[in-house]
C-alpha positions as CSV (number, residue, x, y, z in Angstrom):
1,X,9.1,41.3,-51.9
2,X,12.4,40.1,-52.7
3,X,11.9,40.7,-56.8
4,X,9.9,43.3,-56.5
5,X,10.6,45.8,-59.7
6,X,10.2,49.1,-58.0
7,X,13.1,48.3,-55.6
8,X,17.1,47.5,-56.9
9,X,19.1,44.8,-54.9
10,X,22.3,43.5,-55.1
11,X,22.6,40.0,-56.8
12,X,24.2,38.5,-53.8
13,X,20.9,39.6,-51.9
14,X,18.4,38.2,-53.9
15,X,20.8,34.6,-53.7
16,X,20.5,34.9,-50.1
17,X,16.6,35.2,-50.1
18,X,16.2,32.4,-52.3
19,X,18.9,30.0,-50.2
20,X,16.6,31.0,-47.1
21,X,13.4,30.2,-48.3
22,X,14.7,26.8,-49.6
23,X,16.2,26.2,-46.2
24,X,13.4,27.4,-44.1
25,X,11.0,25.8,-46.5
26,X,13.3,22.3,-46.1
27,X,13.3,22.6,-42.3
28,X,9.3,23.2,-41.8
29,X,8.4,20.6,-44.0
30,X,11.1,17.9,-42.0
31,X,10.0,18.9,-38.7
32,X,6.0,19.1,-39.6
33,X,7.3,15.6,-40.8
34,X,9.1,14.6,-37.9
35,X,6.0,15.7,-35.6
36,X,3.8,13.3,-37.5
37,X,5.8,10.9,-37.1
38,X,6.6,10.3,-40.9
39,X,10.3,11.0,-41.0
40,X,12.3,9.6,-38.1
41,X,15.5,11.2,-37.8
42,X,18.2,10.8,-35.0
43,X,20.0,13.1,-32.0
44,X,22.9,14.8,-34.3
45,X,20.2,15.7,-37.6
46,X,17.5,17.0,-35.3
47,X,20.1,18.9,-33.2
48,X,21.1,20.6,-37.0
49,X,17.6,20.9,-38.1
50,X,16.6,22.6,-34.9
51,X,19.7,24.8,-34.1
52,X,22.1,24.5,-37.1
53,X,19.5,25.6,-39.9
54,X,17.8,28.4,-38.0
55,X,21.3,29.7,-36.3
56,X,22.1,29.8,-40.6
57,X,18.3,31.1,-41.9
58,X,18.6,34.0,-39.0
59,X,22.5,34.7,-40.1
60,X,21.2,35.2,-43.1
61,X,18.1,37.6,-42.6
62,X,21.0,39.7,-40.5
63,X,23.2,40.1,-43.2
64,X,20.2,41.5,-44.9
65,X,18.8,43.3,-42.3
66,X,22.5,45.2,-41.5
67,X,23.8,45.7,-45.3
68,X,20.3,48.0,-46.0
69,X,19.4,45.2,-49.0
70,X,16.4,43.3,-47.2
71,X,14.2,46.9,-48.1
72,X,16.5,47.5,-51.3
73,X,16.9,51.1,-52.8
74,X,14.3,52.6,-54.6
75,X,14.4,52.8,-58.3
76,X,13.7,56.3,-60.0
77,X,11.1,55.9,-62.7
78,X,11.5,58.4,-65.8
79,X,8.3,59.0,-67.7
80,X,8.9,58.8,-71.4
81,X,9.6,62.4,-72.7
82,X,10.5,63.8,-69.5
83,X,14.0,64.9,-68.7
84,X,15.0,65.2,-65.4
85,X,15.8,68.6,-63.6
86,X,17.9,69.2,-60.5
């Protein structure tokens, strides 16, 4: 989970898992639109929605993916009372 509290992220990262979902959550819901037939759209905007917004949605997953922040770091939990040794 992207805001899950038992893993730290970079700020950056959790920007770039909400700007995905928006755009992956804009493109499914114009082309289950566009397959109804309820939004008619022309050449150049469903070239973009097909190519141009997953091309960006899977650049964004890889940066991710490649700087180690889609799985995050594990935060260290301290029980209250406890020091830690080592």
């Amino acid at each position: 989970m992207p805001f899950d509290k038992k893993r730290i992220r970079a700020c950056w990262a959790k920007v770039v898992f909400v700007i995905s979902a928006f755009i992956g959550i804009a493109k499914g819901v114009i082309g289950l639109g566009s397959d109804l037939g309820w939004v008619t759209v022309g050449a150049k905007a469903n070239w973009f929605l097909l190519y141009g917004a997953s091309g960006l949605l899977l650049g964004l997953i890889l940066s991710l993916i490649l700087s180690g922040q889609l799985r995050g770091s594990k935060r260290e939990s301290l029980e209250l009372g406890h020091e830690r040794t080592g």
